[in-house]
C-alpha positions in Angstrom: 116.1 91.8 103.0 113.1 94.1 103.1 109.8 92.4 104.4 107.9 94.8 101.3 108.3 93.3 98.0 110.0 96.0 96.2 108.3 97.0 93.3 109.0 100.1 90.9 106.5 102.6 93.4 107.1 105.8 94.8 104.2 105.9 97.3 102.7 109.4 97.7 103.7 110.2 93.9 101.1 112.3 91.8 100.8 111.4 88.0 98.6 112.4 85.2 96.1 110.1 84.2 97.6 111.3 80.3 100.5 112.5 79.0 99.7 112.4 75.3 96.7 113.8 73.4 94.0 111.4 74.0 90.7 111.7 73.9 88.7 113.6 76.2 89.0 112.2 79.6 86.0 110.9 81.6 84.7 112.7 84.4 85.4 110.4 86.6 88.8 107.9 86.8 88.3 104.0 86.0 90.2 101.7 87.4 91.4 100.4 83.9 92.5 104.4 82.9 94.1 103.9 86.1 96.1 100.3 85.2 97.4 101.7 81.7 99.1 104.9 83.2 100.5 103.2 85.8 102.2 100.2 83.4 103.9 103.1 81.8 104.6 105.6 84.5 106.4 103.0 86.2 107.6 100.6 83.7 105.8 97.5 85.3 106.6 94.5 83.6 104.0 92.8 80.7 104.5 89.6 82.5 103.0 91.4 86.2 99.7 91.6 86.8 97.8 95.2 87.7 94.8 96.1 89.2 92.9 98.9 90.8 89.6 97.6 93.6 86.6 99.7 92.8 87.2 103.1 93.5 84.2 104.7 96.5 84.8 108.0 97.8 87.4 109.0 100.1 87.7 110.3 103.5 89.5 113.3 102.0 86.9 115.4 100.0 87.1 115.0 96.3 89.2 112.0 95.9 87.6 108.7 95.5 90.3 106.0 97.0 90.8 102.5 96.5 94.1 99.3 96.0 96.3 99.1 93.7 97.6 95.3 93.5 100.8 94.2 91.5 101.2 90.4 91.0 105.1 89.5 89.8 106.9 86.2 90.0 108.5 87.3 93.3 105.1 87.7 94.7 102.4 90.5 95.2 102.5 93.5 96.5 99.2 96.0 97.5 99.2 99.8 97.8 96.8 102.2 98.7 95.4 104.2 96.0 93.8 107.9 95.5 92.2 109.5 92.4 90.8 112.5 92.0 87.2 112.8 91.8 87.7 114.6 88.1 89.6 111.8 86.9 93.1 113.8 86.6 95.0 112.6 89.0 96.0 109.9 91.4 98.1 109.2 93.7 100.0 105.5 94.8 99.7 106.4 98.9 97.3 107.0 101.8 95.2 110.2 102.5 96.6 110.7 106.5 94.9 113.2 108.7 96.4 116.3 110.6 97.0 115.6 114.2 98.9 117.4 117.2 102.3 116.5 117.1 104.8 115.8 120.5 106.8 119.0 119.2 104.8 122.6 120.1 103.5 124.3 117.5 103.5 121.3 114.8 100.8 118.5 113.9 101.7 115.6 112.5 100.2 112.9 110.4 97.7 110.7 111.7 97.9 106.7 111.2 95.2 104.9 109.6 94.4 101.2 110.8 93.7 100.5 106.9 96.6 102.3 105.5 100.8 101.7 105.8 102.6 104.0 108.3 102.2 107.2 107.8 105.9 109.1 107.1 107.8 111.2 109.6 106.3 114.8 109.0 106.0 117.4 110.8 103.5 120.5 110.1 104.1 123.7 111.3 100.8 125.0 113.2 100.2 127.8 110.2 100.5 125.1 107.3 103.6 127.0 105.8 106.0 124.8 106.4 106.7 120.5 106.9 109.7 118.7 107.9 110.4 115.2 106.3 112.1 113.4 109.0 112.0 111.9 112.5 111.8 113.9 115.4 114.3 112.8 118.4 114.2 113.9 121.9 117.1 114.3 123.3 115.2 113.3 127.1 114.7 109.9 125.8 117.4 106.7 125.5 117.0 105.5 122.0 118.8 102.4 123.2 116.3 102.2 126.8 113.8 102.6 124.9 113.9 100.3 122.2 114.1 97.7 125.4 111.4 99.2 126.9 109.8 97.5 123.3 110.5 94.3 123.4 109.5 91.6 125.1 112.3 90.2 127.2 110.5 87.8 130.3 108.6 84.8 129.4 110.4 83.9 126.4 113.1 81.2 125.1 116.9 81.9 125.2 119.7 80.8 125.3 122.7 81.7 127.8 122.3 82.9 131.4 118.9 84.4 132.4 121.2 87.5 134.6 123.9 87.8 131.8 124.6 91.6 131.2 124.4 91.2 127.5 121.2 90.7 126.1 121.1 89.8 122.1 117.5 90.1 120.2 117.7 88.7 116.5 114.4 89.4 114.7 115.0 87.0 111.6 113.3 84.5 108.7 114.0 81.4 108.7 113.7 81.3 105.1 116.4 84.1 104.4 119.5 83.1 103.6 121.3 86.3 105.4 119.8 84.9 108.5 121.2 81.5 107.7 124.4 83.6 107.3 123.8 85.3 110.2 122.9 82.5 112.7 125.6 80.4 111.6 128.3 83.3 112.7 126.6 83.5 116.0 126.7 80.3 116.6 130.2 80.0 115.9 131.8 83.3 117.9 129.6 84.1 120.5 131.1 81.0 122.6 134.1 83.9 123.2 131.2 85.7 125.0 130.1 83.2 126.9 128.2 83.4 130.5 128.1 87.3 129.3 125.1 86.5 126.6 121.6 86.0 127.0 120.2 85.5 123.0 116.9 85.8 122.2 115.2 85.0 118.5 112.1 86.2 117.3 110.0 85.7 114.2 110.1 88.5 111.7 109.1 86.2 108.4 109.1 87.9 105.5 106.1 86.6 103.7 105.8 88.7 100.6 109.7 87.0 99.7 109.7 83.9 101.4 106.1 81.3 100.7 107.5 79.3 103.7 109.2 81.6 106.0 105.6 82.4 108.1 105.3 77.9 108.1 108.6 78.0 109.6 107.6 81.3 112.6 105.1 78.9 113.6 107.0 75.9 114.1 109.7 77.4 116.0 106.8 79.5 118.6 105.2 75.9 119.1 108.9 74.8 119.7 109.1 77.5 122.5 105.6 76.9 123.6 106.0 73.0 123.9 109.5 73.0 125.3 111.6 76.9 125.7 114.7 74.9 126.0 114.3 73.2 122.5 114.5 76.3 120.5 118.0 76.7 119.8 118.3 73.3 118.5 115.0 73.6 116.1 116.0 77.0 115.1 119.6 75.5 113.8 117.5 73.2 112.7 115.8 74.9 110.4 118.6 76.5 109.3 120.4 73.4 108.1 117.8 72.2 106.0 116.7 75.5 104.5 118.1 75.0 101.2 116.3 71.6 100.9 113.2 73.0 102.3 113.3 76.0 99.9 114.3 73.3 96.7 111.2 71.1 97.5 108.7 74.2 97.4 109.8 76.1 94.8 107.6 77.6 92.5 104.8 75.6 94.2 101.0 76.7 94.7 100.2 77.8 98.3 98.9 74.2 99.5 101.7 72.2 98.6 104.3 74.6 99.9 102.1 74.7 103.2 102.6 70.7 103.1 106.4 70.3 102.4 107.3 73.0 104.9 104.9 71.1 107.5 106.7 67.9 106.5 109.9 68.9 107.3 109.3 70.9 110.0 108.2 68.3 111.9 111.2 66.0 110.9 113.2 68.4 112.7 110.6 68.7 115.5 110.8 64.6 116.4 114.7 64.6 116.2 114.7 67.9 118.4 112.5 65.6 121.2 108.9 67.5 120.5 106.2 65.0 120.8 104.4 64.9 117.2 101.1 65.4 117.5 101.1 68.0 120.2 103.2 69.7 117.1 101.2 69.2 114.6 98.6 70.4 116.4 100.1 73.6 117.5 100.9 74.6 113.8 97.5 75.3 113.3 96.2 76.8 116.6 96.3 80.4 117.0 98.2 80.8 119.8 100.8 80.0 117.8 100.3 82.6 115.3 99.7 84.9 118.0 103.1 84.6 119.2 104.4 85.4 115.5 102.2 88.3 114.9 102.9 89.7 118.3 106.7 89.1 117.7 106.0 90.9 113.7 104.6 93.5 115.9 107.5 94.0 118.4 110.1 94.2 115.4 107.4 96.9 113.5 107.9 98.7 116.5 111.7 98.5 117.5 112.4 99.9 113.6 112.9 96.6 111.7 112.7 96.8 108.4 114.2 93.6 107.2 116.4 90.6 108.4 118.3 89.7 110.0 118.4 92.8 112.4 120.4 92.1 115.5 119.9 94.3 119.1 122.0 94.2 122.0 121.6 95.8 125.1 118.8 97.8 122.3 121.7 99.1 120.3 121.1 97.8 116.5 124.4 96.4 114.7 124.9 97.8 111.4 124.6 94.3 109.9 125.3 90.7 110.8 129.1 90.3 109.7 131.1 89.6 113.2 133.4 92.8 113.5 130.2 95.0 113.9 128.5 92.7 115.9 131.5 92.2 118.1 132.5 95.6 118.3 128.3 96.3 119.5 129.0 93.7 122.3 132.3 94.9 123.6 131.1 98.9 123.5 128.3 97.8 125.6 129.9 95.6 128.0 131.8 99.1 128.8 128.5 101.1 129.3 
């Protein structure tokens, strides 16, 4: 499942402001011009919330910039917005500055710290031509360095610390698929055993899943207070995720903040992890350091939802046991 609500966007996508005779348009946009094209250029739902933050002038000369927010049941979602400065156009995306790219004779696009990823492009030097796509050097290992990534020492797992396997699962504890997932681990990787080293990491989808972050937490303060208990909160966790997910539904932020909490620390005490060092680890940051910083590592070793499952840094193409088994087997022969 994607960690972005999806919503019916196309980022970077120009529109007019009007597509019907109207009358003359302002000389500058307005966020509510703004709101009422983008209902109908993207067919947002009556029942969703829209809004555009005060627009202030851009970095990018002659384009005022700003957020455009959509509120649906399934959560919200924010984008970057531009307008032009004589209210014609906008675009849903980032402005992204030019800079030298790895390849000679390109540039490439420049991340902002306020702003989604920039796309792959590449610029040829003379502005004539881009490329819409990743660049790969055939010098590097993709595999060696995804690895080089992720953080490997100093962690929980499960299996031998020297085994020559090493399985990462980025996942939410909250997704279903991962439930799925962890429960076909669990039951076939015994045939691998002494060849396995597993680690999990928090990748909570929070835009999908109110308690999925609640649940990252408890099971770093698992691995903080005792490494070897993680395996047993994380399945766990897993068990109960269907009651967990019943008691909060369609709950405001507080109270599905409290039922997570509650059970979560049910299955803390019957994993062995004294209460109120727990409870008191939910809510320090060091504990939400170690779920950012693991949000961070999957950013960086190409997740884009869960569960997504590395071994030896070669991703499986999905969770289902064939392709994770036939992952494991071509690189026990590497």
């Amino acid at each position: 499942m994607n960690r972005r609500l999806a919503v019916a966007l196309v980022s970077l996508a120009a529109a007019f402001l009007t597509t019907e005779a109207t009358p003359a348009r302002a000389s500058s946009p307005t966020p509510d011009a703004i709101v009422r094209h983008v209902r109908k250029a993207f067919s947002l739902s009556p029942l969703w919330e829209v809004k555009v933050s005060n627009l202030k002038p851009a970095a990018m000369p002659g384009f005022l910039a700003g957020t455009l927010t959509i509120q649906a049941p399934q959560g919200s979602q924010a984008q970057p917005l531009l307008a032009s400065a004589d209210g014609k156009w906008y675009f849903v995306g980032a402005a992204y500055a030019l800079e030298p790219s790895p390849i000679s004779g390109f540039k490439t696009l420049k991340a902002n710290t306020d702003s989604p990823p920039p796309p792959d492009l590449s610029v040829s030097s003379d502005g004539r031509f881009a490329i819409l796509g990743t660049p790969q050097n055939l010098d590097i290992d993709p595999d060696a360095d995804r690895v080089s990534k992720m953080k490997l020492t100093g962690v929980p797992f499960a299996g031998p610390a020297d085994a020559p396997l090493t399985l990462v699962e980025y996942s939410d504890m909250q997704c279903p698929h991962c439930k799925r997932a962890h429960d076909i681990l669990k039951e076939n990787l015994g045939a691998y055993k002494g060849k396995v080293r597993r680690i999990f990491k928090n990748y909570p989808l929070t835009n999908l899943h109110p308690w999925a972050y609640r649940a990252a937490l408890g099971l770093a303060c698992a691995g903080k207070l005792s490494p070897a208990s993680v395996p047993a909160f994380e399945s766990g966790v897993f068990d109960r995720q269907e009651d967990i997910s019943a008691a909060t539904a369609n709950k405001p932020p507080t109270i599905v903040a409290a039922e997570a909490d509650k059970a979560l620390k049910a299955i803390a005490a019957k994993t062995g992890l004294a209460a109120e060092k727990f409870a008191r680890c939910l809510e320090s940051p060091e504990a939400k350091s170690l779920v950012e910083a693991d949000i961070a590592e999957g950013d960086r070793v190409g997740v884009s939802g869960t569960p997504s499952i590395f071994i030896n840094g070669r991703k499986t193409r999905g969770y289902e046991w064939p392709e994770v088994k036939a992952v494991l087997d071509a690189m026990s022969l590497r």
